[in-house]
N, C-alpha and C positions, 0 to 999 in steps of 0.2 A: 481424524483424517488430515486436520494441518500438521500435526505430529508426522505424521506417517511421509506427506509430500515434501515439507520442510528437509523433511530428514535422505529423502531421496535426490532433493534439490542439493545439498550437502556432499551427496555421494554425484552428482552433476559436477561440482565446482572443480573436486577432486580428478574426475575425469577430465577435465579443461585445463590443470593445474600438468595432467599425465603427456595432454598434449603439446603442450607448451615445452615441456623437460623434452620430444622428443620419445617419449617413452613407449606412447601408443598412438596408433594411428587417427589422424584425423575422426571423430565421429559427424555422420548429417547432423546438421541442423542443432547443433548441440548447445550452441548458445540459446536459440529462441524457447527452445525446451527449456535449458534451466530458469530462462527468466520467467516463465509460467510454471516451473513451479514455485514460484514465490507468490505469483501475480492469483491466478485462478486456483492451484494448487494449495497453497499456504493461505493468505489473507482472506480470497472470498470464502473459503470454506468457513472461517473465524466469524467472518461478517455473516454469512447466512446462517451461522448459532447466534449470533450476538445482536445483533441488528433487533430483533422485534424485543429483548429487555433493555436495551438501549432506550426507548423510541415510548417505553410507557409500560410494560409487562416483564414482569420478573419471570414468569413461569407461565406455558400452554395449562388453560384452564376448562377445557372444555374438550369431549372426544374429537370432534371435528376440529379443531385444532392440533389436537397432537396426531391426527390420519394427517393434517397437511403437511406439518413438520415434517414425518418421515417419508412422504412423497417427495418433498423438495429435495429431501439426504439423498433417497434413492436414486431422482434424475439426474441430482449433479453429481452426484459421485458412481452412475452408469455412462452418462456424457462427456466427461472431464476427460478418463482414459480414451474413450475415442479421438476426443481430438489430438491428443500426447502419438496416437497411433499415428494418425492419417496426420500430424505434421512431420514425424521421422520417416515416414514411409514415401508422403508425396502424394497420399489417396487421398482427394480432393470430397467422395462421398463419405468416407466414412468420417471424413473431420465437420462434412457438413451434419449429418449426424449426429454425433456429437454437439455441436453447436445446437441444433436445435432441441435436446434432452437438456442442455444449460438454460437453453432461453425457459423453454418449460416450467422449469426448478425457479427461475427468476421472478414467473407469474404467481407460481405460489406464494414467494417471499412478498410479492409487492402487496397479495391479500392479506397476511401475516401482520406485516409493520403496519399498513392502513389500519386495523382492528384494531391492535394495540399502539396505537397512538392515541387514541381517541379520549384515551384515560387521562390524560396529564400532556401538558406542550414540552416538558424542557430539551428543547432542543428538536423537536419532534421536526420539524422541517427540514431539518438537515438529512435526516433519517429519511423521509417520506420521498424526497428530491433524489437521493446517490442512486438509488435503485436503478432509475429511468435513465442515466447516463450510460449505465452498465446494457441497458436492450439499445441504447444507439450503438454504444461499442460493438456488442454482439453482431448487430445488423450490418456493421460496418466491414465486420471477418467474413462475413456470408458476400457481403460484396466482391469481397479480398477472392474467396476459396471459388464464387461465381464467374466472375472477372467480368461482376459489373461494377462498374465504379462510378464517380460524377466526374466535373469539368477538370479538378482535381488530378484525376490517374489514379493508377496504382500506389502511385507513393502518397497523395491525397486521401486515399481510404485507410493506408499503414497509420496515416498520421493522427484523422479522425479515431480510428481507433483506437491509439495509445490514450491521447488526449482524453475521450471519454471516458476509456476505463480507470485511469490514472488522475486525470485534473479534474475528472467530475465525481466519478463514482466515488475511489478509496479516498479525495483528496476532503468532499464536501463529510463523510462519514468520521475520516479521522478528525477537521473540525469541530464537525459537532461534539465526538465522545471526547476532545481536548477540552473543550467549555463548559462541559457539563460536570466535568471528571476533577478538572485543578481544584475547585474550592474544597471538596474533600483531600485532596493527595496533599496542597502547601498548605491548608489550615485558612484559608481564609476568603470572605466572597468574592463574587466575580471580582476585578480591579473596574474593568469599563464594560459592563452590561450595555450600554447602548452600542455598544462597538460591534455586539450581538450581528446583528441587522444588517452592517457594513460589509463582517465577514461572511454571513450567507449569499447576499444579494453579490457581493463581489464575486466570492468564489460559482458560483452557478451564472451568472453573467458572461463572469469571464471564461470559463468554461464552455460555456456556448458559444463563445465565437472562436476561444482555440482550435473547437472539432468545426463547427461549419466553415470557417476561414480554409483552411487547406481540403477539403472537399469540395468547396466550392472555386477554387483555386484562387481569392480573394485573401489576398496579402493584406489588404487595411481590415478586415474584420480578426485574423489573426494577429494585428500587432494590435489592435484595439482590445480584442480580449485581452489579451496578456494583460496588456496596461491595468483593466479593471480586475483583471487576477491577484495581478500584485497589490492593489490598495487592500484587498482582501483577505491575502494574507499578511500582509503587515496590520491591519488590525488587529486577526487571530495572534499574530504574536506578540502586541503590546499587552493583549489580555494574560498571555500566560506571563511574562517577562512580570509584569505589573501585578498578578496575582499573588508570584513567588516572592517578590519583593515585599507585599503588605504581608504574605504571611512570615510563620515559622522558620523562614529557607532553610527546611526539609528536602530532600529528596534530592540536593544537586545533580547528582551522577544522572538520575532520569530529566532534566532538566537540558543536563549538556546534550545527550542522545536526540531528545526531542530539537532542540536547536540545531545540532550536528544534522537532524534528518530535513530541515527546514532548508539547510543553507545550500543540501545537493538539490534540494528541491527548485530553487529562486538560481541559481548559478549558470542555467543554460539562460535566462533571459536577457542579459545585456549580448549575447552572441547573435542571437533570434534575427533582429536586424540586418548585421552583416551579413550570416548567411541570407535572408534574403534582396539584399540591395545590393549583395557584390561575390555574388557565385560563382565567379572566375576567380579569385584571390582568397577568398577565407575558406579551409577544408569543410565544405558542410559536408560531408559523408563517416568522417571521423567526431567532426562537433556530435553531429546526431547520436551516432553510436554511443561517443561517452556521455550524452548525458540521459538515453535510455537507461545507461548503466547504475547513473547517480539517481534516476527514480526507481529502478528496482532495488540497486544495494544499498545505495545509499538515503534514501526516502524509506524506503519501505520497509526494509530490515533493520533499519534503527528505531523505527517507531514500534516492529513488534518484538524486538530488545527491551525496550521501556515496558512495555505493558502488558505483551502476551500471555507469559506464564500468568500474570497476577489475574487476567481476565478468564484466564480458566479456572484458577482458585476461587474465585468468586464465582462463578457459575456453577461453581459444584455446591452450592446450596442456592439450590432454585424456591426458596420461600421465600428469600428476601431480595430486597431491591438489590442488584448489581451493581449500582452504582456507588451506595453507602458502603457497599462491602471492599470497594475496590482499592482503596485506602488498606484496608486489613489484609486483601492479598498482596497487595506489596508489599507488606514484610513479610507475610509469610515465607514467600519465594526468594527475598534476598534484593540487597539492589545492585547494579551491576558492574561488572569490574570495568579498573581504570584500564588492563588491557583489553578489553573488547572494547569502550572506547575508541581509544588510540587504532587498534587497529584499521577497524569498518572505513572510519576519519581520513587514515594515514593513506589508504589502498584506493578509496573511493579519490584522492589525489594523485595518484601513482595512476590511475585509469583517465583519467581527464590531461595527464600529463601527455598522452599520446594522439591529442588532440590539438598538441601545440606544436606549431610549424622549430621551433627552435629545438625542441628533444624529439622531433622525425626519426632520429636515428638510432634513438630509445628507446623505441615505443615496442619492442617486441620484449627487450628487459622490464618497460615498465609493466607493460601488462599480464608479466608473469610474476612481479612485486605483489602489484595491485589484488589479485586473485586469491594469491596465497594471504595476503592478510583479511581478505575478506572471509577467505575460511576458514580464520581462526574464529575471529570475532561469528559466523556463523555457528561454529561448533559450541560456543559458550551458549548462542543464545538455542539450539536442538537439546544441548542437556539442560541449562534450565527447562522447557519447555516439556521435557520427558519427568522431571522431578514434577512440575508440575500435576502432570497429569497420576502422578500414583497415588494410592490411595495412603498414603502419608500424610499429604498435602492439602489442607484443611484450613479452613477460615479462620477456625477456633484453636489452629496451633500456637505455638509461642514465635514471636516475631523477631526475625532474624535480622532487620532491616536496622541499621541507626539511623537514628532522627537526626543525627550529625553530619553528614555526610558530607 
């Protein structure tokens, strides 16, 4: 199914690309659609396979565990199109709808990861914790689509919702499988295991005041999180930075990508401020946008650049632990090219570019730049991810991947 949305999100970008030339007419709403399908469309559906081998279980081992599995498949992938419906349409019931067959699917998974946690910690907290951001988010659209909001507004609910789904959910998740995953992928132990603790507690901290701060419309709880966001991820990346270094330095190219998706991640923060201390003078409504952009394209499709295809090669032999295996599907699938790179990189610049009061009169060339290289660099990573999934594509194939890289 991320196959399936990824690849439809693809055919979005292309359609945004049609508008841009001129070629066809404006579509509704066609941004917020593409960016869910990345967001719910793409990642959670990964996350809701991947999350409970993650978190301590390789494989559902019990009936009653694999009745819940395909309960959670069916809710979120009968709820998911609702809300895709009732946001292009405007129908405010059916996307609630919708939303509530996701939340549903979400109660299942949080039974799911609890079980199988229980078996082993590595990293188990990070895992056990993303869930519960993902039903604030939720509750936050039911807000949005209700129009009930807190002191915040409207724009206070948009905000808590990105923020939970994005800084808490995918963000405390990709941590975790980042920490758990590098001593396998560069060859060598953690670099600062106590760093562990810094990175969850920051990132879930900080998180929590990015969504309550702008819901609560409390500017010092949002710049407070941030602050404790960022000690939290600059842990996370002294660990990876500090891993690849003591190991092998293997795997550069997934190395740059994961840095590349760190850097659109951390880039709206020094802005954060201005916009809110001087709202009459700094574009916040352009800042905003671009750097929604840099967490969907450039955060998010770079990280499932680095590791998607490999996480599904690895899942396709559900005896063994996922995470020993993950190493093995990385070469299986190949590591990634210097132009996808460059592209995702160059474009996720070329879209922030039009956030700058100096190229204003750019910003309609840049952000038909920025687009078109982000769907190149997309289209690299829908066919790896489709080689991925055929049955070629096997643990026990021969490794395509240099260890030189």
């Amino acid at each position: 199914m991320a196959g399936l949305y990824l690849s439809v999100g693809l055919l979005a970008v292309i359609g945004k690309l049609g508008v841009e030339f001129g070629a066809i007419d404006a579509l509704p709403r066609l941004r917020w659609l593409t960016i869910h399908f990345v967001t719910i469309g793409g990642l959670t559906q990964v996350l809701f396979g991947v999350l409970p081998a993650l978190a301590g279980s390789a494989s559902a081992t019990t009936a009653a565990t694999t009745r819940n599995r395909w309960f959670q498949w069916l809710t979120l992938n009968a709820g998911y199109p609702l809300i895709l419906i009732g946001m292009a349409t405007g129908d405010t019931t059916t996307a609630a709808v919708g939303a509530t067959l996701v939340l549903t699917a979400l109660g299942g998974l949080l039974v799911t990861v609890f079980r199988a946690s229980t078996s082993g910690d590595r990293g188990a907290r990070f895992f056990r914790t993303a869930p519960w951001f993902l039903v604030v988010g939720i509750l936050a659209a039911f807000g949005m689509l209700l129009n009930l909001h807190g002191p915040g507004g409207y724009f206070g609910s948009i905000e808590a919702h990105v923020h939970a789904n994005v800084w808490g959910f995918l963000a405390l998740v990709a941590a975790g499988a980042l920490l758990t995953s590098i001593p396998h992928l560069f060859g060598a132990d953690l670099r600062y295991p106590r760093l562990r603790g810094v990175t969850y507690w920051g990132v879930t901290v900080g998180a929590a005041g990015l969504v309550a701060g702008p819901w609560l419309a409390r500017h010092e709880l949002t710049m407070g999180g941030l602050a404790v966001y960022v000690v939290g991820t600059v842990a996370l990346l002294a660990n990876v930075v500090g891993t690849y270094r003591a190991g092998d330095r293997i795997r550069t190219r997934r190395l740059a990508l994961v840095l590349g998706a760190y850097l659109w991640l951390t880039f709206p923060v020094p802005w954060a401020p201005l916009v809110l201390l001087f709202p009459e003078t700094v574009p916040g409504t352009a800042i905003e946008l671009a750097a929604i952009d840099g967490l969907v394209f450039g955060w998010m499709l770079q990280l499932a650049m680095a590791f998607l295809p490999a996480v599904v090669v690895s899942l396709g032999n559900e005896t063994q632990d996922v995470v020993s295996l993950l190493d093995v599907g990385v070469e299986t699938v190949g590591r990634p090219s210097r132009v996808q790179i460059a592209s995702v990189n160059v474009g996720m610049l070329a879209l922030w570019g039009t956030a700058m009061p100096p190229l204003e009169g750019l910003a309609d060339s840049l952000t038909l730049v920025g687009y078109l290289l982000i769907a190149v660099a997309w289209a690299f990573l829908v066919a790896d991810l489709w080689t991925a999934l055929t049955p070629r594509a096997s643990v026990t194939g021969p490794a395509t991947e240099s260890l030189s890289e």
